[in-house]
N, C-alpha and C positions, 0 to 999 in steps of 0.2 A: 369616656364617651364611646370610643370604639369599640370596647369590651360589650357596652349597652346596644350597640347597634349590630352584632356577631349574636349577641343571645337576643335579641329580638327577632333577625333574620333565622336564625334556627328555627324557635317559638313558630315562626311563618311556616318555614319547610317541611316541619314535623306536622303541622296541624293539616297542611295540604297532603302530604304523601304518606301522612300513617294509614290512612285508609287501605290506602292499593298495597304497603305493605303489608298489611293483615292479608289482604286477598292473597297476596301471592304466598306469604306463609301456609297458609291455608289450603294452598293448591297441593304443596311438597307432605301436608299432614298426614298419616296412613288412618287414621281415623273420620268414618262420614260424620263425627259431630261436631260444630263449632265448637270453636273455646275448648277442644279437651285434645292435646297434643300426646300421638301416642308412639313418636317414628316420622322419619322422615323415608318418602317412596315416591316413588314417579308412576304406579298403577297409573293414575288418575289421565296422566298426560296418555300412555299406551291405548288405556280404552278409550278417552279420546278420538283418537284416531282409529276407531275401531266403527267408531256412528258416523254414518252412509250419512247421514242430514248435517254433519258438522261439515263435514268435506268437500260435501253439493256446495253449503252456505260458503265456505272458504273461497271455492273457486268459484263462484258469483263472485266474492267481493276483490279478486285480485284482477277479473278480467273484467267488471264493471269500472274498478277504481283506475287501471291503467287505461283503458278506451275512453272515458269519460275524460280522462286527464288528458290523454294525449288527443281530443276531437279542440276540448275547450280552451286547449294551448294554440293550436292551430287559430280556432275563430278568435280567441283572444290578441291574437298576434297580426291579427288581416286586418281587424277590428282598429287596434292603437295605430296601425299605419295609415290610417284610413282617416283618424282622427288628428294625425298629426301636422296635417295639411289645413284643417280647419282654425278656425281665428281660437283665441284664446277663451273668450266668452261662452261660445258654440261648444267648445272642447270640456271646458267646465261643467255648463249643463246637460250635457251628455254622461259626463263620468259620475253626476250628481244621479243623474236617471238611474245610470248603472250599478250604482252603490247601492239603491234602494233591499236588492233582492240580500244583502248583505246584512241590514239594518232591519229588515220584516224578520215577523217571529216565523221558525220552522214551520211550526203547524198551518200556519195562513197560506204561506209556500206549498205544501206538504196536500193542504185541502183543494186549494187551486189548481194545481198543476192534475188531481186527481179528477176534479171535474172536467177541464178541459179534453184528459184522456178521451174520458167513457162521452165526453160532447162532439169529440170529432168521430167516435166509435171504435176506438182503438183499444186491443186487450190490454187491461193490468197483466205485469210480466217482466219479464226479464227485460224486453225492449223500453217500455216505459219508466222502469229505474233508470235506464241509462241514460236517457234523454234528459228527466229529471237532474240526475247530477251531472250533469252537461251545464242545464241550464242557469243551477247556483254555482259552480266554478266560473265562467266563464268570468264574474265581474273579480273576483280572488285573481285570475290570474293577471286581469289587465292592471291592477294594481302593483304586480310583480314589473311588468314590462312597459308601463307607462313612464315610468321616472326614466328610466336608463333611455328611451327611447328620445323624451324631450332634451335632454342633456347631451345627445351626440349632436358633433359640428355635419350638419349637412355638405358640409361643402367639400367632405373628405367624397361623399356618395356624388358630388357633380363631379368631382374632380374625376373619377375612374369611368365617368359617362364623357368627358369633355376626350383622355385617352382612348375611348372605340370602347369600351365594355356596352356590355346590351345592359337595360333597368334591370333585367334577372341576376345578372352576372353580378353586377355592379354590388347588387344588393346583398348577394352570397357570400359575395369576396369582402365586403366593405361593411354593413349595414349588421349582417347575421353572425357575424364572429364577434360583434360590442355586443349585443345579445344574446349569448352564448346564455350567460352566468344567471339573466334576470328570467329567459324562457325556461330553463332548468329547476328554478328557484319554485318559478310560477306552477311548472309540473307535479315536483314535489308537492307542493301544497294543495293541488288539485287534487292528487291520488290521496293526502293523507283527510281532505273533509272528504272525501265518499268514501273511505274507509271506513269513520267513523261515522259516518251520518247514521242517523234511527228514525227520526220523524217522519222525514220527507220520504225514505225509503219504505216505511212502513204505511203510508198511504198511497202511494203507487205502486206497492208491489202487488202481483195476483197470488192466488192459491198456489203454493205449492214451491211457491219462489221465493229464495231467504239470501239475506249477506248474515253475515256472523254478526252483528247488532241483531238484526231482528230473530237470529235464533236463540240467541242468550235470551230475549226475553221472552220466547216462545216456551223455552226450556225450563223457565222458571218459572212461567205460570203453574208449570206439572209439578213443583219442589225444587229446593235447590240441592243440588248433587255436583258432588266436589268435582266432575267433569266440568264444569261451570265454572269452577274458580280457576283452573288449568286454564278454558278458553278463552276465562276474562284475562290472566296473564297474558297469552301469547298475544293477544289482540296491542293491549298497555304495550308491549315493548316493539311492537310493529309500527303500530304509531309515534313511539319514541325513537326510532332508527330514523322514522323519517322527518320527527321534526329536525334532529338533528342536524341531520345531511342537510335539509333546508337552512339552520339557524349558521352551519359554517358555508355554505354557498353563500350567505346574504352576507358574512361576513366579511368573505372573500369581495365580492363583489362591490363592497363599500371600500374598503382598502386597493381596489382597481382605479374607482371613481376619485378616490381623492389623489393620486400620486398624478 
């Protein structure tokens, strides 16, 4: 029976990830035709980095995906303290509220948030990506820092207020170091959906403004060109760095919880 459940978990892992390993073979092939292997060469990745529109899109996507991370870690964070004072009831339908943007389809998110731009009179741009992945992070992160938050004993936090500390202090010393693990968690995960995000990004972005999602498929409207399969690798293991780091924080941080 173990043997059946090892070749069935394969059977899974293969069906899921032979994809991206074709892509990525594909990247290393010295030949521009699929399917025909003629050498292994890194050309691909050099000229890469060689297009002025790959590296604009790059650094959009590391300085959208870290501001956007670190704004909706912050309001995610003001947000569960805020809520944690509220009754149990209150508290639920609120995170039920907050779920929603989690649960809606991209596109709906993606068409809304675009309307509301150009309805307040705001340009599509770089500013309006960012606000966008602001505003679908924010309920991802509260989910990171919600649990950890209900499960501290408050009375470690009265106790350093009853000793003279000020509510800032109190909170620094006492409140933000059990928070450590789930804020960091919540981050990672914040920077790795606007990494990846396409939808949403591609209907609030204006002319001329790209993350590397919306250049891959800009790029591939004109043909696809084994530069393409290079960006789509480097993109796949930037987002696997970080789930990682997130999936051993969260592990970390359960092995805290339970001891």
């Amino acid at each position: 029976m173990s043997k059946l459940k090892t070749i069935y978990l394969a059977i899974i892992f293969l069906f899921l990830y032979a994809p991206i390993g074709v892509l990525i073979a594909q990247s290393f092939n010295a030949s521009r035709y699929r399917g025909h292997w003629t050498g292994f060469t890194l050309d691909w990745y050099a000229s890469l980095f060689e297009m002025e529109s790959v590296l604009d899109a790059l650094s959009n996507t590391i300085s959208i995906g870290i501001l956007s991370a670190l704004i909706a870690t912050i309001l995610a964070l003001i947000t569960c303290l805020a809520l944690r004072d509220v009754s149990k009831k209150w508290r639920a339908m609120f995170m039920s509220v907050a779920n929603i943007p989690i649960l809606n389809a991209d596109i709906v998110t993606g068409i809304s948030l675009m309307l509301l731009f150009l309805g307040l009179g705001m340009k599509l741009g770089y500013g309006s990506i960012l606000l966008a992945h602001i505003v679908f992070n924010v309920p991802y992160v509260m989910l990171c820092i919600m649990p950890t938050l209900i499960a501290l004993d408050k009375s470690f936090y009265e106790a350093a207020l009853d000793l003279g500390a000020s509510p800032f202090k109190a909170f620094t010393s006492v409140v933000l170091p059990e928070l450590r693990q789930s804020i960091f968690a919540g981050f990672l995960l914040a920077f790795t959906m606007s990494a990846d995000d396409f939808i949403i990004t591609y209907f609030t972005r204006g002319a001329g403004v790209d993350t590397l999602p919306t250049e891959i498929y800009s790029e591939l409207k004109l043909g696809i060109h084994p530069e393409m399969y290079a960006l789509s690798t480097l993109v796949f293991f930037i987002v696997l760095i970080f789930v990682v780091l997130f999936a051993m924080n969260r592990k970390k941080l359960s092995e805290e919880m339970l001891q």
